[in-house]
C-alpha positions in Angstrom: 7.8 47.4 -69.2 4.8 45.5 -67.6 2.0 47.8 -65.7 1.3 46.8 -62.0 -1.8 47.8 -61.0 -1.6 46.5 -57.5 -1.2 50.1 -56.2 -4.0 51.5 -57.7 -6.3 48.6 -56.4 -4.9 49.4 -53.2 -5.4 52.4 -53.7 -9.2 52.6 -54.4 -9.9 50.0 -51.6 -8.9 52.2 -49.3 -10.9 54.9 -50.0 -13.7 52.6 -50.6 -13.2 51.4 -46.6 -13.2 55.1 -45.7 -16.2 55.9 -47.3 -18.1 52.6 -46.3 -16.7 53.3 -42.7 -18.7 56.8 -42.4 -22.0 54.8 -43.7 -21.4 51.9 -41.3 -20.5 54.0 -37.9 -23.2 56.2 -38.4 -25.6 53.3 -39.0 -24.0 51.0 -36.1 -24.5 53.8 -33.6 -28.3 54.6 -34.2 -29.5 51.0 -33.9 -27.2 49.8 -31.8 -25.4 52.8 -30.0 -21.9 53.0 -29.2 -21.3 50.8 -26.3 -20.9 48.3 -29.2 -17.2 49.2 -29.9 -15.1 46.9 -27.8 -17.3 44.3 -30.3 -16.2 46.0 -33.2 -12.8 46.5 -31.6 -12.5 42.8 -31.6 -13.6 41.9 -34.6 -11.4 44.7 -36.3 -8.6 42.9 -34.7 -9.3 39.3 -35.9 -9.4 40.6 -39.1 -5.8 41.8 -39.3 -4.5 39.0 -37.7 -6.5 37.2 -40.3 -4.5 39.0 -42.8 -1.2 37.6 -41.4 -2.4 34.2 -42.7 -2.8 35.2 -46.2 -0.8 33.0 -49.0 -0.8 36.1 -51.1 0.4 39.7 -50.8 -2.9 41.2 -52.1 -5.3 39.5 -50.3 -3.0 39.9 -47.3 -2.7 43.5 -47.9 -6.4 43.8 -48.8 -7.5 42.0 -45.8 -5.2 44.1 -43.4 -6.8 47.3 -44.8 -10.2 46.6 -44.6 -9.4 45.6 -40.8 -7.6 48.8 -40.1 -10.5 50.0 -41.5 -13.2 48.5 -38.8 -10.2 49.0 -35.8 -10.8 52.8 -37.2 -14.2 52.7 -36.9 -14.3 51.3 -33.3 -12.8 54.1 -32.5 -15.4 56.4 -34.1 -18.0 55.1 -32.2 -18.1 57.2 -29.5 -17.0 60.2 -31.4 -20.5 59.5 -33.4 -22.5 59.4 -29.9 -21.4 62.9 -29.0 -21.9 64.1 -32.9 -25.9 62.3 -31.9 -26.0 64.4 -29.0 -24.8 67.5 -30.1 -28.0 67.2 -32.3 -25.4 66.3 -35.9 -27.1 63.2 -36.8 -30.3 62.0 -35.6 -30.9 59.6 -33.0 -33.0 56.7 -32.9 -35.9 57.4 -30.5 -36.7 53.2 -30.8 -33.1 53.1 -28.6 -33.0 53.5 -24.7 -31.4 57.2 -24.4 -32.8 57.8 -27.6 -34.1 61.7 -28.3 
């Protein structure tokens, strides 16, 4: 019997996109603030429709995570502007609005 590791690769991917995508929304919002979600909306999008061209299950699967991943994160933006103003994370005082 053959080992398939495609489910662990999978696997680990994922939790790598979660664990980038707390780095990247909190870093997106404080130079750029939130307003930039329907961007990242977007982009999150083109990326899973991206994956629907894929030859290969893997990178198919691979690609489709990583853009659930940034959809996700769109949606976090303006969760993480209300975390900035509850005084949770810093805000940039170099931004408009900034504290």
């Amino acid at each position: 019997m053959r080992m398939n590791p495609t489910g662990l690769i999978l696997g680990l991917f994922v939790l790598f996109c979660i664990g980038f995508g707390f780095l990247w929304v909190i870093k997106l919002e404080y130079y750029f603030g939130a307003g930039t979600w329907k961007a990242v909306l977007l982009v999150g999008i083109l990326i899973c429709l991206a994956s629907l061209l894929m030859p290969d299950f893997t990178t198919s699967a691979l690609l489709g995570i990583f853009g659930g991943s940034v959809v996700w994160g769109a949606t976090e933006l303006p969760g993480q502007a209300e975390r900035v103003q509850r005084g949770l994370f810093p805000a940039n005082p170099k931004r408009k609005g900034g504290k």
